[in-house]
C-alpha positions in Angstrom: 11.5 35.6 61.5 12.3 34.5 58.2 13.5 30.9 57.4 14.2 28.6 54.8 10.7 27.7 54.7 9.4 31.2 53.7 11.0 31.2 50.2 8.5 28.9 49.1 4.4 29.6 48.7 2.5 30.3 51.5 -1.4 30.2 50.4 -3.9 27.2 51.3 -4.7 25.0 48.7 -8.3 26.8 48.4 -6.7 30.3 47.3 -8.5 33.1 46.1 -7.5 34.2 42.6 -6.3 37.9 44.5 -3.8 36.0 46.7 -0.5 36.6 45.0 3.1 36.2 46.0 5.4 37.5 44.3 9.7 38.1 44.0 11.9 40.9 42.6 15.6 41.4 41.9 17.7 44.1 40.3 20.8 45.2 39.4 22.7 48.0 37.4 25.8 48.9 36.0 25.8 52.6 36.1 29.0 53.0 33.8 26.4 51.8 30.8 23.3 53.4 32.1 22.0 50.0 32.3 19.3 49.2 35.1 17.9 45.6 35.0 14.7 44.3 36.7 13.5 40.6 37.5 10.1 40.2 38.4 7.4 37.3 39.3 4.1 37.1 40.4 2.9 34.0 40.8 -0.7 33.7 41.6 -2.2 30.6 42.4 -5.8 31.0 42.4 -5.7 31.4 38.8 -2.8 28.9 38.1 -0.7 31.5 36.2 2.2 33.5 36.4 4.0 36.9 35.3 7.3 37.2 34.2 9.2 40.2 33.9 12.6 40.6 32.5 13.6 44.2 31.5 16.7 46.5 30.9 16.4 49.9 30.5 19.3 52.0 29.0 19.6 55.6 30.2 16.6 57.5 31.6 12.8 57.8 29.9 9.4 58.9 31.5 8.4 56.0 29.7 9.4 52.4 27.8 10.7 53.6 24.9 14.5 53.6 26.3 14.4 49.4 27.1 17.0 47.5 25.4 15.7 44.0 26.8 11.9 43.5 27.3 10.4 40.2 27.8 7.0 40.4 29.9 4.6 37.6 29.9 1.5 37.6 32.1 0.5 34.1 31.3 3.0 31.8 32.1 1.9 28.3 33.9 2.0 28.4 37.8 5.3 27.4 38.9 5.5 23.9 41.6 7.7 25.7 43.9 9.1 29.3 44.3 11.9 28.0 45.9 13.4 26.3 42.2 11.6 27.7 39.1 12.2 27.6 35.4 9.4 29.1 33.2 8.8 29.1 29.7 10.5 32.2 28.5 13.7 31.2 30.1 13.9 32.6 33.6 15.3 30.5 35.9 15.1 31.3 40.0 16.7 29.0 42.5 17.2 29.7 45.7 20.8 28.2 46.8 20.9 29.0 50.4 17.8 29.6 51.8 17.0 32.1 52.6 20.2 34.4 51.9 21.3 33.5 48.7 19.7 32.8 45.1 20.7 31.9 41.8 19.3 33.5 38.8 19.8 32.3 34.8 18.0 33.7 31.6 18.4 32.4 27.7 16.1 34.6 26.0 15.0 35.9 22.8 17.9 37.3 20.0 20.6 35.5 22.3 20.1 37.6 25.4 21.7 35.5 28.2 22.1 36.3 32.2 23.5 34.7 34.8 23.4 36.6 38.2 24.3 35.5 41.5 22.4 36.7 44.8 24.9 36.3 47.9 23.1 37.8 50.9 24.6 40.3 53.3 22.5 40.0 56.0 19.4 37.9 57.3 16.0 38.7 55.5 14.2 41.9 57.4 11.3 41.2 58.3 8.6 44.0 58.6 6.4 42.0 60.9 8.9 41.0 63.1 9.2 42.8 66.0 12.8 41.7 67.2 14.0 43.3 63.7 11.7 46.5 63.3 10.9 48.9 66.0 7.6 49.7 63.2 6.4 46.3 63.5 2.7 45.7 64.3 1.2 43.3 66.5 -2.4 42.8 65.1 -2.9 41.7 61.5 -5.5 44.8 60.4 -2.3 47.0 62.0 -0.4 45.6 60.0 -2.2 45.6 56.8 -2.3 49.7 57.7 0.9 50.2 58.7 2.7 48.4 55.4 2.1 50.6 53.3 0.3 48.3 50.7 -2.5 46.7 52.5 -3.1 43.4 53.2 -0.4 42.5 49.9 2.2 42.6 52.6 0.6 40.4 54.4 4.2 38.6 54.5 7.1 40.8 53.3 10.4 41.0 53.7 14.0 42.8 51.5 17.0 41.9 51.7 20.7 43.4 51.2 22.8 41.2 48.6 26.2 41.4 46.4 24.6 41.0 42.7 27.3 39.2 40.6 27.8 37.7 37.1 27.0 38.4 33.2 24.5 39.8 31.0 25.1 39.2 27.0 23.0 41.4 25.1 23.2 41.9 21.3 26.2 40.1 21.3 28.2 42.0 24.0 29.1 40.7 27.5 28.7 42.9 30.6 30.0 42.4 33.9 27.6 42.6 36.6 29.2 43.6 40.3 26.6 45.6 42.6 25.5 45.9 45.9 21.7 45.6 45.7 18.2 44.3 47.3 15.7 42.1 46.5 12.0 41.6 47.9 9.5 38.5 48.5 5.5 39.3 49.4 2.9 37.3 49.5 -1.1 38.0 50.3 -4.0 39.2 48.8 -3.3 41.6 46.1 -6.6 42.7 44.0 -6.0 44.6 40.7 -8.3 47.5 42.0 -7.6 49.9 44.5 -3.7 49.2 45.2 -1.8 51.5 47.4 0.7 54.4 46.3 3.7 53.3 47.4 7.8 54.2 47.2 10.3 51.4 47.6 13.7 52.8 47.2 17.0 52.2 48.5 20.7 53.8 48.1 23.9 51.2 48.3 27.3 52.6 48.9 29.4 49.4 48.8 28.3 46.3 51.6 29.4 48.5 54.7 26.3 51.2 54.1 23.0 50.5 52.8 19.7 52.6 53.5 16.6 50.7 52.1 13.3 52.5 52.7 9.1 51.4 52.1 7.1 54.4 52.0 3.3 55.3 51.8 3.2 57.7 49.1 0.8 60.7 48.6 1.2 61.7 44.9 -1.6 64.8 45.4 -0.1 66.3 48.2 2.1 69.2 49.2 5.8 68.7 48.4 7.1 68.2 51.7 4.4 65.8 52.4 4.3 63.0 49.8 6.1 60.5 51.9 5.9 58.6 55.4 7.4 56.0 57.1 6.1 52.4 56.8 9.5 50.3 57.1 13.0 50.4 56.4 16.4 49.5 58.1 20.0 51.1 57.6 22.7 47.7 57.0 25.8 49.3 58.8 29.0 47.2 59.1 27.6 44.2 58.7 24.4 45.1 61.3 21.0 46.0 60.4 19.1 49.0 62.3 15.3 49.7 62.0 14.5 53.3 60.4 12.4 55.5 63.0 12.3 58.3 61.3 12.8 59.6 57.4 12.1 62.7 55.7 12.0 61.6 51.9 11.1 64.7 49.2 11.3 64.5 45.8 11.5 66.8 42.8 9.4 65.6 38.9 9.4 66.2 35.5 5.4 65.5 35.2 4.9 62.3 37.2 8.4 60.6 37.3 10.9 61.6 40.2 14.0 62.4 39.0 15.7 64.4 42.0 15.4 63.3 45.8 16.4 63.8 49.2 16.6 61.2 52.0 17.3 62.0 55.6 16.5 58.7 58.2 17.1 58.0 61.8 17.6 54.7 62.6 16.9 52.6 66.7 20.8 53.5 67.5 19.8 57.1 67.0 22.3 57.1 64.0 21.6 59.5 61.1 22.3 59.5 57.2 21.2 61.8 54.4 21.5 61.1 51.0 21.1 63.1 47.9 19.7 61.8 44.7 19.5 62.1 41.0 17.9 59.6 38.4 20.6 58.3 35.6 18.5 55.4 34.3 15.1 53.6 34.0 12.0 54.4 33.2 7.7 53.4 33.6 7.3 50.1 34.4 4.2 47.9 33.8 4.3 45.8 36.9 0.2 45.8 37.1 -1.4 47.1 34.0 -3.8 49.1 37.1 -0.6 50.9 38.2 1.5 53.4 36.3 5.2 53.1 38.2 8.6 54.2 37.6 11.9 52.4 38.4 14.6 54.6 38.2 18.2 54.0 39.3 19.1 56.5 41.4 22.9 57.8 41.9 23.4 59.0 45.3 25.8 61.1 47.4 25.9 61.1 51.4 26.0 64.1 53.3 29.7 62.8 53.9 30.2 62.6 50.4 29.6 58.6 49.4 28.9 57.2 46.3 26.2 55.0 45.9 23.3 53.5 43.5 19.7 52.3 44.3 16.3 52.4 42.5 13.3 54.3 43.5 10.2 52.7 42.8 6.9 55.0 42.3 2.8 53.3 42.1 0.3 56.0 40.7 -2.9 53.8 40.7 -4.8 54.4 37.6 -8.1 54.0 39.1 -7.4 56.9 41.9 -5.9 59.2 38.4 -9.0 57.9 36.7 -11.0 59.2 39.5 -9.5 62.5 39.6 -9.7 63.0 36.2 -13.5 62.6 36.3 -13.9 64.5 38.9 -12.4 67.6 37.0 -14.7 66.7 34.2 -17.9 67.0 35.9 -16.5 69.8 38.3 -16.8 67.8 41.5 -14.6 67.6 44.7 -11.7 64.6 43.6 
């Protein structure tokens, strides 16, 4: 169970420098094509801390599309996770632990955002059995089951209304979006990390299906995907996913059509058709190559929604590959 307490650190005070803990919040305003990404990983064994802050206008395989990009991997270790303000301007505070946050940015060339976090539902909890059917009782089960390793050591999303303002190049945009943010914290080395999917579609507070998936990048179409975690919000009650069937479609490496079927504990169904309208690669961890791109989606009942899908190619695993076609070995 999540409480107030786990918005704040969680490490020892003799951390490793691997042990990271880290928080991420979105939104979009799919009128503009504009996708927006907040970012920190704050990792105390080193005493420093990343800060991402990027908008990406319209779609890209890579960067080149970004309209905002401020990411600085240096930053002094914040005191507290739970009420932050870092040098470049990004501001986190969490108002109402552990539902609801409170975001502010004055950055460079007058870019400005202020973006409220209002919770629609108690953090999930992938460890916690009384929320997810998928939970695991021993901790190596659960490092195995998560999807990324032992980095999930603690990990939970959560549902939230995304409101307020970003001013960029001298224009005000309203921000009003049903969205979901994430908090993790464990070790997290910068060498072999996991292929993973994190995606989600929103179609308005009453339907939300949020999904954590191993990913297989080299295999078969159909069988890319499996089932870590994930819950369905439904009229104001959240329902563990049981089952999903998740393919996609790529130009080269970046997923730009998808289909989502789950099952969810009530034996309740929803599939979900998607297309990619913004976004682009996304340097989280220089030993990953991701893409975060804001999906538009359509139910099999025909509803609207938005949600990102986010992709990890490890470059050490591509690297490996590669050498292996080079010397004309197994990969």
């Amino acid at each position: 169970m999540i409480t107030a307490r786990d918005i704040d650190y969680h490490h020892c005070n003799e951390v490793d420098h691997e042990w990271a803990e880290t928080n991420f919040f979105g939104f979009y305003i799919p009128e503009e094509r504009l996708l927006g990404s907040i970012y920190t990983v704050a990792r105390a064994g080193t005493g420093a801390c990343a800060s991402e802050f990027i908008v990406y206008r319209g779609l890209s395989q890579d960067r080149m599309n970004v309209v905002h990009y401020d990411v600085q991997e240096h930053l002094p270790l914040p005191k507290s996770l739970a009420d932050y303000r870092l040098p470049n301007g990004m501001q986190v505070r969490a108002v109402n632990a552990p539902r609801d946050y409170r975001i502010e940015y004055t950055g460079r060339e007058g870019t400005e955002l202020k973006l409220d976090y209002t919770g629609l539902m108690e953090p999930f909890d992938i460890h916690d059995a009384s929320q997810n059917a998928r939970a695991a009782k021993t901790d190596s089960a659960r490092a195995a089951g998560s999807s990324f390793g032992e980095a999930y050591k603690g990990h939970f999303d959560q549902t939230s209304h995304a409101t307020g303002s970003l001013k960029l190049g001298g224009r005000t945009f309203a921000i009003d979006c049903i969205d979901t943010m994430d908090h993790s914290w464990g070790p997290r080395p910068e060498y072999g990390m996991k292929s993973q999917c994190w995606l989600h579609g929103h179609f308005g507070p009453d339907l939300v299906v949020h999904l954590i998936l191993s990913f297989k990048p080299w295999a078969a179409r159909e069988q890319q995907y499996e089932l870590a975690h994930g819950y369905v919000l439904r009229d104001g009650a959240v329902h563990a996913v049981t089952r999903a069937t998740v393919v996609a479609d790529r130009v080269n490496l970046q997923g730009i059509a998808m289909s989502v079927d789950v099952t969810d504990c009530t034996g309740r169904s929803v599939s979900m058709r998607g297309g990619a309208i913004a976004g682009g690669a996304w340097p989280a961890y220089l030993t990953l190559h991701t893409h975060n791109t804001l999906h538009q989606w359509t139910t099999d009942s025909g509803q609207l929604g938005y949600g990102v899908v986010q992709e990890n190619w490890p470059m050490d695993k591509i690297a490996a590959r590669n050498l292996a076609a080079m010397l004309g070995t197994p990969a």
